[in-house]
N, C-alpha and C positions, 0 to 999 in steps of 0.2 A: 356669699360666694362672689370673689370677684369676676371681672372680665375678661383676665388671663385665664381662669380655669374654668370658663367657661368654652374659650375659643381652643384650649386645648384639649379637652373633651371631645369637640366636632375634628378635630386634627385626629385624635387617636381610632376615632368612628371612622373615618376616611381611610388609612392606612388599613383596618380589618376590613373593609369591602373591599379594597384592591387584593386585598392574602386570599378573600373569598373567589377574586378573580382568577389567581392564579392558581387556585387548588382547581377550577372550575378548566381551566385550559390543558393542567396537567394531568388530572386523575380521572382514569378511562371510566370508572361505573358513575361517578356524581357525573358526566358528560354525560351517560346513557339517562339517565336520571332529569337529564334537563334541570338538573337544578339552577335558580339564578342565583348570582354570586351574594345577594345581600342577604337571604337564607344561610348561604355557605358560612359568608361572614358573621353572621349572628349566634352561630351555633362554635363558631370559633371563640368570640368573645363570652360565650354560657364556660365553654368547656375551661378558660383560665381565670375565669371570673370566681364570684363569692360563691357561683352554684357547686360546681367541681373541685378548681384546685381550691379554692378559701375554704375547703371543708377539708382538706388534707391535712392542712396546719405547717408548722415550719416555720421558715424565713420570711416567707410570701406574704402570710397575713391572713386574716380574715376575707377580706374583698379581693383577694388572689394578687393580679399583676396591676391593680389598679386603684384607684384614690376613691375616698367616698365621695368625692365632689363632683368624680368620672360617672360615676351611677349615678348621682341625683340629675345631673344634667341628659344621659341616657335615657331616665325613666319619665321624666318632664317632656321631652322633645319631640313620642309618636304621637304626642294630644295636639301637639301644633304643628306638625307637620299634615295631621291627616285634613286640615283645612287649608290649606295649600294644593292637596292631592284634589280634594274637591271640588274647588274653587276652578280649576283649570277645565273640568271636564267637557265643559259644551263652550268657552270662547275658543271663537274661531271657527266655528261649525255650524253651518245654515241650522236656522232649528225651521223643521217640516211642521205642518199644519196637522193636529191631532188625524183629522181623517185621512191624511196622506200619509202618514206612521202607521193609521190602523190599516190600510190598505196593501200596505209595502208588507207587512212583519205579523201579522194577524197571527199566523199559527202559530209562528217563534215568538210573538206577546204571551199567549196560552200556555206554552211550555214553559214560560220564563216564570209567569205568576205562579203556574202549579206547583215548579220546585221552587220555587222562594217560600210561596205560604205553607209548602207542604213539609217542608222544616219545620215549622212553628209549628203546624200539627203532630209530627211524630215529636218533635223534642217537648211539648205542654203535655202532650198527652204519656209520655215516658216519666218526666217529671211530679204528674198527677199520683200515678197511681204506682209507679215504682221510685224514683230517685228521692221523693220525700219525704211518704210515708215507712221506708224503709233503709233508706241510706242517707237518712237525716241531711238531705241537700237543701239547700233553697230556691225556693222558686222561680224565682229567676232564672235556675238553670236551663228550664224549658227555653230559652231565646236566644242561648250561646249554638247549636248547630248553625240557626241563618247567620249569625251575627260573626261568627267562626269560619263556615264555608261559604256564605255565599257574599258575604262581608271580605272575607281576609283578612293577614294582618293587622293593614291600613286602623280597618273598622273594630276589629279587636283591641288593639292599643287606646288608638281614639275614643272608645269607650271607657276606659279602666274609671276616669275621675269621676263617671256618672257612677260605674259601679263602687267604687269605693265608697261614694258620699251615700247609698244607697247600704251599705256594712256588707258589702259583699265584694271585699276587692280580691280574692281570690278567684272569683269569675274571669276576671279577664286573662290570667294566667292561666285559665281552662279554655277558653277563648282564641287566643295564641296559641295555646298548642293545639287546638282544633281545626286551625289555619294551617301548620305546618304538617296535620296531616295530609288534610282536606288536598291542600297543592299537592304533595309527593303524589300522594293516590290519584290524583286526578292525572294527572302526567302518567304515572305507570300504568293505570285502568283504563287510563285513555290510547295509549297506543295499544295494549292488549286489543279494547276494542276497534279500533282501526286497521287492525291484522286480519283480525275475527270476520268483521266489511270485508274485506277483503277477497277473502279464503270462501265467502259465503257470498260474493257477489253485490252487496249490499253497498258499495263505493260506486257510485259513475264513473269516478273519474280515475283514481287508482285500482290496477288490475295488476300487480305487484306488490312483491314483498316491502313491505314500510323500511327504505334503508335512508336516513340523514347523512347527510355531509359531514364530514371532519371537523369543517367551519361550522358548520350548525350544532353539534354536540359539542364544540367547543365554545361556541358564543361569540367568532368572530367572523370579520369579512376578507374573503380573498382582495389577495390585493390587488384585482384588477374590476373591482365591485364597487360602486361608488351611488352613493345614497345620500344626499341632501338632508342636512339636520333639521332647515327651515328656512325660510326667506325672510331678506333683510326688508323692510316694511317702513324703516325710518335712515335717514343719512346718518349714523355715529357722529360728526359734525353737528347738529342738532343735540340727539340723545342716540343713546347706545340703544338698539332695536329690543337687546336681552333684557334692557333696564326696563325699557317703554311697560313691554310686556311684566317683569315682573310688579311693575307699579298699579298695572291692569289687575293683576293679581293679588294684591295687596287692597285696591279700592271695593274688590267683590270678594275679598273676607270681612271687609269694613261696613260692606250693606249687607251680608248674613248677620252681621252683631248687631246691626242697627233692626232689622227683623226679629231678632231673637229676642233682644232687649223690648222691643215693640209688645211682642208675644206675650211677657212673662210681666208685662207691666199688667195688659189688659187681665193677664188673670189673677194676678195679685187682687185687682180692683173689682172682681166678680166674682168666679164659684170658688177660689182659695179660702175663702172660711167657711168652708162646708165640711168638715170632718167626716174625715173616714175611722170607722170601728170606735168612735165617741173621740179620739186624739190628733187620729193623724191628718193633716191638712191636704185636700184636695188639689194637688201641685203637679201636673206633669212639665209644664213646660222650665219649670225652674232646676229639672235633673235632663232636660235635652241638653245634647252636646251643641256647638257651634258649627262642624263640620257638616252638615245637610244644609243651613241656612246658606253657608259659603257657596254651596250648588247651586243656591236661588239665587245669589249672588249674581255669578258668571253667567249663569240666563241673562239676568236682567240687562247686564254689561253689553252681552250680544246683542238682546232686541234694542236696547237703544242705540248699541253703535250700527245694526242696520236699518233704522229708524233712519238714521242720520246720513245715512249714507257714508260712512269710515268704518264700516264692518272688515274691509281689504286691509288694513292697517293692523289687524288683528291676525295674526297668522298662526293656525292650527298644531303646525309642527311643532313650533319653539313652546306652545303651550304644552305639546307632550315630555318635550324636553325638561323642562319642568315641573310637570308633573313625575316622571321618571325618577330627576334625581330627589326629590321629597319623598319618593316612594323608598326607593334602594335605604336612603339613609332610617327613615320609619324602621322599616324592617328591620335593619341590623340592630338597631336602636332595643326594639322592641323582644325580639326574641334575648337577644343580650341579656337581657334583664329582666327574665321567664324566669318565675318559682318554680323550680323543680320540685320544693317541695309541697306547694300548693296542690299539682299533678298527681304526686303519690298520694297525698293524704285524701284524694277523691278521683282516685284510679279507679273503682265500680262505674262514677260515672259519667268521667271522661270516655272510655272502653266503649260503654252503653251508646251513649251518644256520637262516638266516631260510626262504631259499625251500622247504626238507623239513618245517618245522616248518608253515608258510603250509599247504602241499599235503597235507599228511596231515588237518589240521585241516577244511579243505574237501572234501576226499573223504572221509572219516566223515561230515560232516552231508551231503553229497546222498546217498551209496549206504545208507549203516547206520542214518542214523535215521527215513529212512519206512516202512525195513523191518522195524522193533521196536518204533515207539510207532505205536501207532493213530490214532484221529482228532485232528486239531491236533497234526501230527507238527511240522509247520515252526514252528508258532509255541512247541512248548517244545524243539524241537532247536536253536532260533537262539540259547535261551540259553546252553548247554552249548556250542557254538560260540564265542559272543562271553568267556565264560571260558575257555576254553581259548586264547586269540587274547590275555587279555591279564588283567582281573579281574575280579570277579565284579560292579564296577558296568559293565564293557562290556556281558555278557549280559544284565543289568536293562534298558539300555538298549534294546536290541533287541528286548526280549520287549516294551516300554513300546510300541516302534513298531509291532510287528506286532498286540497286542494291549490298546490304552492304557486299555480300562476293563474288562481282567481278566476276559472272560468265558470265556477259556478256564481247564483245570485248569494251565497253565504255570506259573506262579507257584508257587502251594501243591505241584506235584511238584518244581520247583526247590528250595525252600526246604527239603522232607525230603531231595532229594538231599545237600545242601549239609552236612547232620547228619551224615552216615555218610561222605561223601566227603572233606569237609577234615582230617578228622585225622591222611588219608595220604596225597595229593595236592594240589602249589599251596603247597607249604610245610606240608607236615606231616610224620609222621615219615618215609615213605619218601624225599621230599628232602632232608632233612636229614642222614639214613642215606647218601643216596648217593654225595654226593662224596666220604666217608673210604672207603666201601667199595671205589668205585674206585681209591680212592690205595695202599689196599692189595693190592686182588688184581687190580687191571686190568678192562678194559670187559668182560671175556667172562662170569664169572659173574651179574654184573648182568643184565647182557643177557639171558642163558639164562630167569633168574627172568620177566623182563619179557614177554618174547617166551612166556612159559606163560601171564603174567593177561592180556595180551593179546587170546591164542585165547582164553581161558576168557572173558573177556567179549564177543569177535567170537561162540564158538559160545554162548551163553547165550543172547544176542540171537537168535542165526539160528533154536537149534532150540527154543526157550523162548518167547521172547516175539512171533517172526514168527508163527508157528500163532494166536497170539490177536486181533495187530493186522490178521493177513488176515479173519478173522472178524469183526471188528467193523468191515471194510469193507463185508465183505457183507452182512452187517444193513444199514448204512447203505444199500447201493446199492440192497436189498430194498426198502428206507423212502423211496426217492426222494430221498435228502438230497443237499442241493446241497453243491456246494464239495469232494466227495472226490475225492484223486487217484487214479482210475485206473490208472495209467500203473504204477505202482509193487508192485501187487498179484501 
C-alpha cells in the first residue's frame, strides 16, 4: 500500500465526519438524539460501504464507493488511534494522592467499580450457562458488555487485533456494536431519567422540564460564546505548542511499548512454558493491547514533568483536543467497517447482552447510588451512568443537563474518579487482561475474581458510605433544605 493511498484514505474519513456534522446540525431527531457526528459519520460510510450498498451489486462493486486499500487502512487505524486516545488522558492534570481521590469520590469509586465489575459478572455469568452451552458462542463473549459499554468504541476497535489473534475476531464486531448501542441508550435512558428526577423531585438543581438549546442539539456555539481550545505553553518561534504537545504524546506511547515489551519479556522468561490443558502456553501479556500501557505512559510523563517542575508546559486542553480528534476519527473509522454480518450471524447474543448490560446499568444508578452519595446523588450518579452506557463524553453530557452551570460537586468528584478508575476499567488493564484470561482458563475464574469486587464495592457502599450519606440527609432535612429525597433514606 502506498503513501498516496494511505493519506487519501484519512482525506475520505475526514470528509464523512464533516457529512456526519452536517446531518447532525440539519436533522431535528439525530439532534434530539445527541448523536456525535463521528457516530453519524461512521454509520454513513457502513451504509455505502461493502456492508450495504457492495451487497446490492451493480456498478459500485463489491466494497461499494470505495477502494480496498480505503478499508484496509480504515480497519488498521482504531488500534492506533485508541493509544493516542489513551495516552492523552491524565497529561496535564494534577494527579491527587490515592487518599485524596479516595476521599473526594469514595461513593462515585463504589458505583464506578460495581458497574464496571458488574458487567463482567452478568456478561460471564450469561456466557456460562446460556450463550455457550446453547448458542455455541465463545467464551470470550462474557467480556464484550464492559469492553463494549463501559470501554466504548475507542476500546472496542482497539481490541479487535487481540481478539482476532485469539480466533475470535468476530467479537469485536459484536463489541462495536455493543458501543453504539450502549451510547444511543445511554443518551436516550438518560434523559428519560433526568425528566423522571425531575417530575419526582429527585434533581436539586433542575425543577424543570429538560429543554436543550438549538445550539446544544445542534452541536454548536452561539456566536457570541467563546471557549478557549487551550493555551499556548511554548513560543511557535521555538516549536509549535500543538507539535510540543503532540511529541508529548508520542514519547508516552513510546514508554507504554517499552512497558509492554518489558512485560512480556519477563514472562516469556518465567511461567510462559507452563501449559495450559497439556498445549496451550501460559501467555497473557503477549495478547494485551498497547493502549492501557500508553495510560501508564502519560502518568509517568506527568509525575516527572511535575517532579521537575515544567508540569505548566503541559496544558490540559490541547491534550483533550487531541484526544478528541483521535477519538472522532476511531470512531468513524471503526463503525465504518462493522460486520454486519458478524451481528446477524450472533444476533441471540448480541440482544442478550445489550438488554443485561442496559438493565444492570439502570438498576445501579436508581437503587445504589442514592443509597451512597449524599446530597446531589442524581446529578453525579447520572454521570457514572452515562459512562458506563457508553463514554465518558456521554456522562459529561448528562451531568452538563442536570447541572449546566456546575453548582454541584459532580464534576470535580467525577474528574478524581476518573484518575483512579481508568487505569482498570473502560479499557485499562483489567480489560485488556481479560479476554486472554478467558481464552485461557475459561469464564469461571474471571468471574469468581469479579463477582468478589463486585460485593466488595456493593458492601463498601452499603455499610461505609450509606451511614454517611443518611446523615447528611438528616442534617439537610433538620435545615429545612429543599429538593432532598426522602424516599430513599
Amino acid at each position: 500500500m502506498s503513501a498516496d493511498q494511505i493519506g487519501f484514505a484519512l482525506i475520505v474519513l475526514g470528509l464523512f465526519l464533516l457529512l456526519g456534522k452536517v446531518v447532525r446540525v440539519k436533522v431535528g431527531w439525530v439532534q434530539k438524539l445527541f448523536l456525535p457526528s463521528s457516530i453519524i459519520g461512521g454509520f454513513l460510510i457502513l451504509l455505502v460501504g461493502p456492508q450495504v450498498l457492495g451487497r446490492v451489486g451493480g456498478p459500485v462493486g463489491e466494497n461499494g464507493l470505495f477502494t480496498q486499500p480505503m478499508l484496509d487502512v480504515w480497519t488498521a487505524l482504531p488500534g492506533l488511534l485508541i493509544s493516542v486516545v489513551f495516552a492523552t488522558m491524565f497529561l496535564g492534570q494534577d494527579l491527587p494522592t490515592p487518599r485524596r481521590a479516595g476521599k473526594l469520590v469514595g461513593p462515585q469509586l463504589a458505583l464506578g467499580v460495581a458497574m464496571g465489575s458488574g458487567q463482567y459478572v452478568v456478561g460471564l455469568l450469561l456466557a456460562a450457562l446460556i450463550l455457550v452451552p446453547l448458542l455455541a458462542a465463545e467464551p470470550m463473549v462474557g467480556a464484550l458488555i464492559e469492553m463494549g459499554f463501559e470501554g466504548g468504541h475507542g476500546t472496542a476497535a482497539g481490541m479487535r487485533p487481540v481478539l482476532e489473534d485469539l480466533g475470535y475476531g468476530e467479537g469485536a464486531d459484536l463489541a462495536v456494536g455493543l458501543a453504539t448501542v450502549g451510547i444511543v441508550a445511554g443518551v436516550v435512558i438518560g434523559i428519560a431519567l433526568i425528566n423522571w428526577g425531575v417530575r419526582t423531585g429527585r434533581t436539586e438543581i433542575l425543577k424543570g422540564d429538560v429543554q436543550a438549546s438549538v445550539e446544544e442539539q445542534k452541536g454548536l456555539f452561539r456566536k457570541d460564546e467563546y471557549y478557549p481550545a487551550g493555551t499556548m505553553t511554548s513560543r511557535p518561534s521555538s516549536v509549535e505548542p500543538l507539535s510540543l504537545h503532540m511529541a508529548l504524546v508520542a514519547v508516552a506511547i513510546l514508554i507504554g511499548w517499552l512497558f509492554l515489551e518489558a512485560l512480556r519479556w519477563v514472562e516469556s522468561q518465567t511461567y510462559s512454558s507452563v501449559l495450559i490443558n497439556g498445549d496451550t502456553p501460559l501467555e497473557i501479556f503477549a495478547f494485551v493491547p498497547l493502549f492501557p500501557l500508553a495510560l501508564l505512559g502519560g502518568v509517568a510523563i506527568q509525575a516527572m514533568a511535575a517532579a521537575l517542575g515544567v508540569d505548566h508546559l503541559i496544558d490540559h486542553q490541547i491534550m483533550l483536543r487531541i484526544q478528541g480528534w483521535a477519538l472522532d476519527f476511531l470512531i468513524v473509522a471503526a463503525i465504518g467497517t462493522l460486520s454486519l454480518e458478524a451481528i446477524g450471524s450472533n444476533i441471540g447474543s448480541f440482544l442478550l447482552l445489550a438488554v443485561a448490560g442496559i438493565a444492570l446499568n439502570v438498576g445501579l444508578f436508581l437503587w445504589f447510588a442514592p443509597r451512597i452519595i449524599g446530597r446531589y446523588w442524581f446529578e453525579r450518579g447520572i454521570g457514572d451512568f452515562g459512562q458506563s452506557m457508553g463514554v465518558t463524553a456521554t456522562g459529561l453530557i448528562l451531568m452538563r443537563i442536570t447541572d449546566p452551570d456546575a453548582e454541584s460537586p459532580a464534576f470535580e468528584a467525577f474528574g478524581y474518579k476518573q484518575l483512579v478508575f481508568e487505569p482498570f476499567f473502560g479499557g485499562g488493564l483489567v480489560t485488556a487482561l481479560a479476554v486472554p484470561i478467558i481464552a485461557l482458563t475459561g469464564p469461571w475464574p474471571l468471574f469468581s475474581v469479579m463477582l468478589v469486587l463486585f460485593l466488595v464495592a456493593l458492601g463498601t457502599g452499603w455499610f461505609y458510605f450509606r451511614p454517611r450519606a443518611d446523615a447528611e440527609r438528616r442534617e439537610l432535612q433538620e435545615k429545612g433544605a429543599d429538593g432532598v429525597d426522602a424516599v430513599t433514606t
